[in-house]
Wavefront OBJ file of the C-alpha trace (Angstrom):
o trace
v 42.776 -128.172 -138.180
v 39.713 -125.645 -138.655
v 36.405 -126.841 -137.451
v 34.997 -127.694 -140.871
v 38.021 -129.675 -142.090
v 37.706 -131.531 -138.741
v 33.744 -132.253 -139.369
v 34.820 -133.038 -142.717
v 37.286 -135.988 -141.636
v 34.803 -137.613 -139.159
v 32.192 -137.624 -141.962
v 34.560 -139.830 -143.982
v 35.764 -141.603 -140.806
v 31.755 -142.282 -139.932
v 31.030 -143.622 -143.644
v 32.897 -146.998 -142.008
v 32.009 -146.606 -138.671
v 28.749 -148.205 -139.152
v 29.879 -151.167 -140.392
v 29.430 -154.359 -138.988
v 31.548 -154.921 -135.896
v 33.973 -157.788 -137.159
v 36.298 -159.470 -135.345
v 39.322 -157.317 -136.230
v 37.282 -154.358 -135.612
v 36.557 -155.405 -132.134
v 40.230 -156.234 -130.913
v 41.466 -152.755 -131.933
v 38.963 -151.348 -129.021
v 41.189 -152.329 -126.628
v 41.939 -149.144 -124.824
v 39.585 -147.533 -122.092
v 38.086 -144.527 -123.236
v 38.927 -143.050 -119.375
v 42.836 -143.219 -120.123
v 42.798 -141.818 -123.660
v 44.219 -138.104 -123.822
v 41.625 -137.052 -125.557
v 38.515 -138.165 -122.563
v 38.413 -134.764 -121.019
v 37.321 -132.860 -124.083
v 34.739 -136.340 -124.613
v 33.457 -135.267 -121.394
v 32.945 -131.990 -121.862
v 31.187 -132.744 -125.216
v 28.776 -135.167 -123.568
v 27.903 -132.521 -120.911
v 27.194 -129.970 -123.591
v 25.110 -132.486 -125.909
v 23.193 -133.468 -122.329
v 22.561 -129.721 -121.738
v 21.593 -128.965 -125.436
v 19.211 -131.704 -125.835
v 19.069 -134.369 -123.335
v 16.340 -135.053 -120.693
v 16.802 -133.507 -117.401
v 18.360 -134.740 -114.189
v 21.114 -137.394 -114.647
v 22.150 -139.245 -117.861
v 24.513 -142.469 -117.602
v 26.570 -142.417 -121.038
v 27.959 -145.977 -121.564
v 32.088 -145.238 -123.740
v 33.176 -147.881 -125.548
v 36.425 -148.772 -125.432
v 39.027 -146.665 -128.401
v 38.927 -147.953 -131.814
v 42.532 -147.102 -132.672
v 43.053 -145.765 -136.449
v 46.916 -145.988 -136.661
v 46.767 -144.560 -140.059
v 44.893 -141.509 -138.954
v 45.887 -139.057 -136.547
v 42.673 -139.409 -134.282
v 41.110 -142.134 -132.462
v 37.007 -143.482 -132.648
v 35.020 -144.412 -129.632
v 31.081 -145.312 -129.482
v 29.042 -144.258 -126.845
v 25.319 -145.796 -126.144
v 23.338 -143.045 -124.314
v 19.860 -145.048 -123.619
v 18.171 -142.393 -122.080
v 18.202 -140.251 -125.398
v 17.988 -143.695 -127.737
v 21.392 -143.106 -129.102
v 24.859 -144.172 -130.282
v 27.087 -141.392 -130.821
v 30.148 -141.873 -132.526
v 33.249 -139.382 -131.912
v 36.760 -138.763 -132.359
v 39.695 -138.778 -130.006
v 42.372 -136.177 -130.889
v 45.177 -138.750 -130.184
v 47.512 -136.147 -129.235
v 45.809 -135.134 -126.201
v 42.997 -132.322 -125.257
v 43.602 -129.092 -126.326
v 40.949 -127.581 -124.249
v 38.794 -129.633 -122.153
v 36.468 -126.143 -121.306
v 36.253 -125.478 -124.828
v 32.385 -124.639 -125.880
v 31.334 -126.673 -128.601
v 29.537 -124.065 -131.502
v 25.720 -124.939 -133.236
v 27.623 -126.963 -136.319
v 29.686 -128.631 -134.305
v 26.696 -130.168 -131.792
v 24.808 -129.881 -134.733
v 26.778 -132.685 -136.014
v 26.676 -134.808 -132.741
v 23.170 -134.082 -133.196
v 22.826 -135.552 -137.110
v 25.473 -137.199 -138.546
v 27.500 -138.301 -135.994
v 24.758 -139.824 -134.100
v 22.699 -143.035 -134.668
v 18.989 -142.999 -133.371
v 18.211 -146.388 -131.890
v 14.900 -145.457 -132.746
v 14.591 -144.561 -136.361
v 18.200 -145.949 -138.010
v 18.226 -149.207 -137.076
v 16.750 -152.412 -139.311
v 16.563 -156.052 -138.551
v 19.753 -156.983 -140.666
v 22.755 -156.123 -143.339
v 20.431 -157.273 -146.004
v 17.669 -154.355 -145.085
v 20.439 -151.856 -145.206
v 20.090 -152.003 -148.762
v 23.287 -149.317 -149.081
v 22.223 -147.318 -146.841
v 24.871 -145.153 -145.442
v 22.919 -143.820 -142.450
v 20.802 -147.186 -141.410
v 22.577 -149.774 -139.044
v 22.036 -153.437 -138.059
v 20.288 -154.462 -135.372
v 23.056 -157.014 -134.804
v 25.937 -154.079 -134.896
v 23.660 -152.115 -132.492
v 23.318 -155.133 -129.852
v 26.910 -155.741 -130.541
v 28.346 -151.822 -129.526
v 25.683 -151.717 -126.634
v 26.961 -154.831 -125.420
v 30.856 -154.073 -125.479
v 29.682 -150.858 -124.078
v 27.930 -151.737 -121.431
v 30.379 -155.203 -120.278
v 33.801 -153.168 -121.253
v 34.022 -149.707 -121.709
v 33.141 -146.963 -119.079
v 29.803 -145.685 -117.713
v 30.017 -141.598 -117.040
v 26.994 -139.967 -115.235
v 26.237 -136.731 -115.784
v 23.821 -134.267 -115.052
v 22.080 -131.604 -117.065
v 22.813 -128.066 -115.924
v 20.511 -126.073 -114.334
v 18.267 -123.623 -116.704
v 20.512 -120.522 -115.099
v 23.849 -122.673 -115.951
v 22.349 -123.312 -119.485
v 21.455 -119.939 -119.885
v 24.656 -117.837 -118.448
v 27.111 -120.818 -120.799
v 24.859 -119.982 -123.818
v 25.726 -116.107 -123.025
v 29.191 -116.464 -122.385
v 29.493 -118.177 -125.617
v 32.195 -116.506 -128.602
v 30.020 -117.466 -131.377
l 1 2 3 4 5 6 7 8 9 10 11 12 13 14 15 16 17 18 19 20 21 22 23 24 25 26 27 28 29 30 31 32 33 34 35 36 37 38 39 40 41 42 43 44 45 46 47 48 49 50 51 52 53 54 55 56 57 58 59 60 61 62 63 64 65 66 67 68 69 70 71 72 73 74 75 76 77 78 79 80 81 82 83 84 85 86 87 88 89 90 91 92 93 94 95 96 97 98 99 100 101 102 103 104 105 106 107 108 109 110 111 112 113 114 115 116 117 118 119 120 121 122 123 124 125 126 127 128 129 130 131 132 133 134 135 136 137 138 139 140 141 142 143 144 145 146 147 148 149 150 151 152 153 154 155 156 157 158 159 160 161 162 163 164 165 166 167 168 169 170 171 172 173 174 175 176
């Protein structure tokens, strides 16, 4: 699947990610985000959004647990990052990681970055009702609800930015 087509899919996937977490919803994250196939290549996207944009020295990134889409050939997970005021939401390749080195390009963090990210400072309104449609704005109840499975039951990473050199030599090494 090319790059765009994949960006493509998570935008539809994301139109229902920000719904309100119902009951249902919450017993299909059942699985720990640290034994999915697919965790290596989270990592590594984590650890390139940290050196991109995040704050220096070390970030704790709180994984939800998998939302499992059996009619799709990928998984969901959620992941609070409070130091950067965030939920990011991301897809699992269920069949594994391809490439867990593999460097992420500008459209693909770029979308990490936009779309695929929730800012806990600027998206989120008291309730459904002030969503009025939205499809970017979430509810403060959905946010305290994905923090709070986060945080009691999925998995806390730490990781630190890379040095300036690191971020530098990566950035040259890059194909793109």
């Amino acid at each position: 699947m090319s790059k765009l087509s994949a960006l493509a899919a998570l935008g539809l996937a994301l139109c229902c990610a920000a719904a309100p977490l119902a009951a249902a919803e919450a017993e299909l994250g059942t699985a720990p985000a640290d034994r999915h196939p697919g965790y290596p290549c989270l990592v590594n996207l984590l650890q390139q959004l940290l050196d991109a944009d995040g704050p220096g020295g070390a970030s704790t990134f709180h994984i939800g647990r998998v939302l499992e889409h059996p009619d799709q050939d990928h998984d969901g997970v959620r992941v609070y990052w409070p130091r950067s005021q965030a939920i990011v939401l991301v897809q699992l390749d269920r069949g594994g990681c391809a490439d867990p080195h593999q460097r992420y390009d500008e459209l693909a963090l770029g979308w990490y970055r936009s779309k695929a990210r929730i800012d806990l400072r600027r998206d989120v309104v008291a309730d459904e009702a002030s969503m009025s449609g939205s499809s970017y704005l979430v509810s403060r109840p959905w946010v305290e609800a994905v923090i709070g499975d986060a945080r009691e039951r999925g998995t806390a990473l730490t990781l630190r930015r890379a040095s300036w050199r690191a971020r530098r030599a990566a950035a040259a090494a890059a194909p793109y």
